[in-house]
C-alpha positions as CSV (number, residue, x, y, z in Angstrom):
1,X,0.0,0.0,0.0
2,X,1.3,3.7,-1.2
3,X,0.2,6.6,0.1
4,X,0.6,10.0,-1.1
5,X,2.9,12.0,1.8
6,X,1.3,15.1,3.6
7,X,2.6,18.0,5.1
8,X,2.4,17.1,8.9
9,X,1.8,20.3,10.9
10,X,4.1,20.7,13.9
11,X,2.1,23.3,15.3
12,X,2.6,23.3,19.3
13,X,-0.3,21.8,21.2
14,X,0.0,23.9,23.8
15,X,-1.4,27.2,21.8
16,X,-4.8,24.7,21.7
17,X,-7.1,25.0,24.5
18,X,-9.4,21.6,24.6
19,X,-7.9,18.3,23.4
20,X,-9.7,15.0,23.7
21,X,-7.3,11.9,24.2
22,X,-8.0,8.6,24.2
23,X,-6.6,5.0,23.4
24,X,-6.7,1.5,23.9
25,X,-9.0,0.6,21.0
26,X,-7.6,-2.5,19.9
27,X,-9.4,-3.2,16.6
28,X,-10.6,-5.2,15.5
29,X,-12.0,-6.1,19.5
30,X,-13.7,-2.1,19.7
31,X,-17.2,-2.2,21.9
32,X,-18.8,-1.1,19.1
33,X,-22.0,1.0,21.2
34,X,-18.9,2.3,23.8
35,X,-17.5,3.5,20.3
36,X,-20.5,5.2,18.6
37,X,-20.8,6.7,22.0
38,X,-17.3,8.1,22.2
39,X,-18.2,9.7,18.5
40,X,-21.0,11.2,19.3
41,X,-18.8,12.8,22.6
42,X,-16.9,14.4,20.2
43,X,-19.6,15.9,18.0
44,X,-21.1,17.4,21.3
45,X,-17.2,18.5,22.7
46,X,-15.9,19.8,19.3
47,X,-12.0,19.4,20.6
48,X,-9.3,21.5,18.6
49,X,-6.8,18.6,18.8
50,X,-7.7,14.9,19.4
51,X,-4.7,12.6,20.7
52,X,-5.1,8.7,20.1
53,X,-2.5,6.8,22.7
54,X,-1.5,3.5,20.7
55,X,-2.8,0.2,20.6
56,X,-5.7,1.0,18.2
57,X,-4.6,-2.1,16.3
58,X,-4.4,-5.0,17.9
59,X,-2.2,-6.8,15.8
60,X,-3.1,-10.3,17.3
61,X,-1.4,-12.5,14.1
62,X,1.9,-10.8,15.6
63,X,1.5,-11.9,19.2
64,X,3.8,-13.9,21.1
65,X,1.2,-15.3,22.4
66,X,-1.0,-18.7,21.4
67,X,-3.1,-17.1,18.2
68,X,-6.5,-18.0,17.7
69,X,-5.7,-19.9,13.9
70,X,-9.3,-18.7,13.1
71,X,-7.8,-15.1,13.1
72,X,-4.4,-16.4,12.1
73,X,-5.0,-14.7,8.4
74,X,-7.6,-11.1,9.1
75,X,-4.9,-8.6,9.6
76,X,-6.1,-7.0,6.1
77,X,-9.5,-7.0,7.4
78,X,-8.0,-6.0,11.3
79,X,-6.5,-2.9,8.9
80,X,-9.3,-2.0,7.3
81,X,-11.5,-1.7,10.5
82,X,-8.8,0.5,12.3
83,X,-9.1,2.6,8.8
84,X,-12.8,2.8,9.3
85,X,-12.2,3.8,12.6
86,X,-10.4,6.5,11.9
87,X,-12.0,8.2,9.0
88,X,-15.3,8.4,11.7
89,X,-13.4,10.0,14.1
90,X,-12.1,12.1,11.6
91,X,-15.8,12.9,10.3
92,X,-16.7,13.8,13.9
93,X,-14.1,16.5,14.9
94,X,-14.1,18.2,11.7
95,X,-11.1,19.3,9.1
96,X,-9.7,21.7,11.5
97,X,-9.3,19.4,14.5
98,X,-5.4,18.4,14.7
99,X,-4.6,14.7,14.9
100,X,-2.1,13.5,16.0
101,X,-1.3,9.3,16.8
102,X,1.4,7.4,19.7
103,X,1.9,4.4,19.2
104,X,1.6,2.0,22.0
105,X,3.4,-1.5,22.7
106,X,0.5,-3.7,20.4
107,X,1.8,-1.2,17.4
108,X,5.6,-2.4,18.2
109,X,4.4,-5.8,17.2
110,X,4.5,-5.0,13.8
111,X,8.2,-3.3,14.1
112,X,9.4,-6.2,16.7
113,X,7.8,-8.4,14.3
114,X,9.9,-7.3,10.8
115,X,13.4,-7.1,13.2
116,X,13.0,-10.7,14.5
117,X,11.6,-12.6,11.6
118,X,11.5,-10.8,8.6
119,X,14.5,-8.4,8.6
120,X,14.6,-8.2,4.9
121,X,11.5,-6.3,4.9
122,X,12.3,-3.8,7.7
123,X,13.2,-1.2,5.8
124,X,10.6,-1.1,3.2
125,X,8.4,2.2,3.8
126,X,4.9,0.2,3.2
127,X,5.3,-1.8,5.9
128,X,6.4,1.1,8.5
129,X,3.6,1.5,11.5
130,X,2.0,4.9,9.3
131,X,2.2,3.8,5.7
132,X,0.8,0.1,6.6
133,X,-2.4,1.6,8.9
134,X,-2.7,4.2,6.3
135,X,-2.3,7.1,8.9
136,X,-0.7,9.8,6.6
137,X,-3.2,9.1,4.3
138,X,-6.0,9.5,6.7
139,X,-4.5,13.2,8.0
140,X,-3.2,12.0,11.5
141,X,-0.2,13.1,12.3
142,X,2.4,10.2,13.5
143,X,4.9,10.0,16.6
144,X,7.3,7.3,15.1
145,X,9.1,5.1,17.9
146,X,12.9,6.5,17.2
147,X,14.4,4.0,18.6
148,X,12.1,3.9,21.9
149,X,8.9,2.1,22.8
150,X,7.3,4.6,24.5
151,X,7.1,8.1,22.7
152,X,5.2,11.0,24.2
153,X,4.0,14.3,23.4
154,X,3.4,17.2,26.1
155,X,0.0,19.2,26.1
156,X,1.4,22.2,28.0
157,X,2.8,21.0,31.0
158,X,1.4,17.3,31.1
159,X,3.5,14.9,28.7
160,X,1.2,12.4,27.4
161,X,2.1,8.8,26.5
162,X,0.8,5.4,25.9
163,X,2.4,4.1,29.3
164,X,5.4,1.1,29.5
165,X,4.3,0.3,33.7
166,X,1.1,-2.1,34.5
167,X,0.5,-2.1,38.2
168,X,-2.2,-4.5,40.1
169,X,-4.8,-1.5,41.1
170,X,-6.4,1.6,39.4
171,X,-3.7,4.9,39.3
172,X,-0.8,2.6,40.6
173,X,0.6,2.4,36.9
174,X,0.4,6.1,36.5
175,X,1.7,6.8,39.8
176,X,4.8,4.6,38.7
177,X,5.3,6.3,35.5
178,X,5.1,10.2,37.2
179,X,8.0,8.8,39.5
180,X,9.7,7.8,36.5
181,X,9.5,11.0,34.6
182,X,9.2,13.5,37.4
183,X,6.4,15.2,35.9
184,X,2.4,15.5,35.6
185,X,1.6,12.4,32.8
186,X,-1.5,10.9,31.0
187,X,-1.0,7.3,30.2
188,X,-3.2,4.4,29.1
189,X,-2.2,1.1,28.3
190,X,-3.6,-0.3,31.4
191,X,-7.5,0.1,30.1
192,X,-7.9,1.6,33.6
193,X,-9.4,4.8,34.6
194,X,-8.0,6.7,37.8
195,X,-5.8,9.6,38.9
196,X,-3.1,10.2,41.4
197,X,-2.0,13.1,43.1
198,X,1.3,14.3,44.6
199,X,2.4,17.7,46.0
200,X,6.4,18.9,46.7
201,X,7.9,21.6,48.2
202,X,7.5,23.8,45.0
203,X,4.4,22.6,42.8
204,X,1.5,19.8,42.4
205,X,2.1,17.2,39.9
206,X,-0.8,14.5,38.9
207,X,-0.7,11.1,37.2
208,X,-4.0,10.3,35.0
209,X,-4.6,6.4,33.8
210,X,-7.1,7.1,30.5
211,X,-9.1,4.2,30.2
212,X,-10.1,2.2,27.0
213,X,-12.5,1.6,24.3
214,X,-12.2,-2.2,23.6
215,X,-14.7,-4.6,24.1
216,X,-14.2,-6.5,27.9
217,X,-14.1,-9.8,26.1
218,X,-10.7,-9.2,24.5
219,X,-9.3,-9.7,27.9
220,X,-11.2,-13.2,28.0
221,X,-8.2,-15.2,27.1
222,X,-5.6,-13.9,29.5
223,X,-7.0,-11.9,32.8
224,X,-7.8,-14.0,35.5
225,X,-11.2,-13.1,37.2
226,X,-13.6,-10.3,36.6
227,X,-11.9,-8.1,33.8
228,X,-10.7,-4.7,35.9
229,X,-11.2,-2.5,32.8
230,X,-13.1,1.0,32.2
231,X,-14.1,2.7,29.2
232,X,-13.6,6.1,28.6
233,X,-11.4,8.8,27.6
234,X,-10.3,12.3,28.4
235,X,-11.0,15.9,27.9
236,X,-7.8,18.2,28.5
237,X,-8.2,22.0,28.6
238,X,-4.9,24.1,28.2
239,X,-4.0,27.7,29.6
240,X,-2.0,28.5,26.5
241,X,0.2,31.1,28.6
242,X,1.1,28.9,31.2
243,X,1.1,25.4,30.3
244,X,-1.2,24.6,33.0
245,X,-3.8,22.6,32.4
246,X,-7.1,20.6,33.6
247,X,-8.0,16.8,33.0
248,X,-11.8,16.3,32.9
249,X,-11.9,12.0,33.2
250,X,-15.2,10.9,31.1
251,X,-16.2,7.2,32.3
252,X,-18.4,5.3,30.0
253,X,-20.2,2.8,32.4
254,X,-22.7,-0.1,32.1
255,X,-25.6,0.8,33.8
256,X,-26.4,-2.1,36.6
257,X,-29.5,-4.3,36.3
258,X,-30.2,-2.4,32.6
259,X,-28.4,-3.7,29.2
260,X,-27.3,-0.2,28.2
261,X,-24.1,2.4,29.0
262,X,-24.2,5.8,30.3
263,X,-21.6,8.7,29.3
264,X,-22.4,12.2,31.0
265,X,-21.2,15.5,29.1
266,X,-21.8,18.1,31.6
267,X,-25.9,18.1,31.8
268,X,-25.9,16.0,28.4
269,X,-26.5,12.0,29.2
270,X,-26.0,9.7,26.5
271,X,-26.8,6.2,26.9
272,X,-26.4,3.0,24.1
273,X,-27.3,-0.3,24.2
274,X,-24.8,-2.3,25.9
């Protein structure tokens, strides 16, 4: 596949003022009402930057892991969902919204994946992470790896990332990870939502887990127990003089004893079959 290069703007995000991230969407295993729900969020929110975290492909054929043989052979299809995917998205923040794409450790499959076993290949532009998923093409702007697995981006002061730490309970893995950078950070990775909170001599830092969008069933095959995931994403508002910011944390929760999931926008609730 050949795609036609754009001009990626480098514009700052910190001269934006609202920026919706969110991650974890592991196509082709998206909850397909949490999804539609999450689009029509950002119809109502109308961000000026949106910030996918990594892992919106799942690239199961590439796992170390046992592979299902029945989904041995549906990465073209797996790709075409995650373009789908994207052009909605696109359709529901407008052509003015910046986009920009992290990858996360599922999208290092496909680059761990060429190094081991088919080094021949490496080096053929197609198969990089943004030419194969299309995502110059599609207008997002790409973070490449460089060398590292976990490649980050700052809104203002708060460095986003998809997140290298997976702790047993909600906000532990971000916790980790703002003792490892020594600053505020947004992470997701974990598919959990929470938010931890730590003050020093001289200023307030905070550490923000940002959920997911997959479907609970991916986790089926490997988590032990009742699956401690939540959907959702985030809302990020900048002061573009300071850097400062504010983390609004939007849960999208199945509603007990009803078959249908519940996202609240301020005084706007929408709810989808679950």
């Amino acid at each position: 596949m050949t795609h036609k290069k754009r001009t990626k703007d480098k514009r700052p995000i910190k001269f934006f003022d609202k920026v919706v991230v969110y991650g974890d969407v592991h196509d082709p295993f998206v909850d397909e009402p949490v999804f539609d729900m999450f689009l029509e969020a950002l119809r109502i929110i109308k961000p000026n930057v949106i910030v996918e975290l990594g892992d919106g492909i799942d690239f199961f054929q590439l796992s170390k892991f046992s592979v299902d043989p029945e989904r041995r052979y549906a990465l073209a299809s797996d790709r075409d969902a995650f373009v789908r995917r994207r052009l909605a998205v696109s359709n529901a923040v407008g052509k003015k919204c910046l986009r920009k794409y992290l990858p996360g450790n599922h999208e290092w499959r496909l680059k761990e994946y060429l190094r081991t076993k088919a080094s021949e290949l490496s080096n053929i532009p197609e198969l990089s992470i943004s030419e194969f998923l299309g995502l110059d093409a599609l207008g997002w702007d790409y973070r490449g790896f460089d060398g590292a697995q976990n490649p980050t981006i700052e809104i203002g002061k708060l460095l986003v990332t998809h997140g290298h730490i997976v702790r047993k309970h909600s906000s532990y893995s971000a916790r980790a990870i703002l003792e490892d950078y020594g600053q505020s950070v947004l992470v997701g990775h974990t598919h959990r939502l929470g938010s931890y909170w730590r003050s020093t001599l001289d200023t307030t830092h905070v550490a923000y887990e940002n959920g997911c969008l997959c479907s609970l069933s991916a986790g089926k095959s490997y988590v032990k127990g009742a699956i401690n995931w939540q959907r959702g994403f985030s809302v990020v508002s900048v002061d573009p003089q300071t850097g400062w910011f504010r983390v609004h944390q939007i849960p999208i929760v199945k509603v007990p004893g009803k078959q249908v999931c519940r996202l609240q926008l301020n005084e706007c609730i929408l709810e989808c079959n679950a």
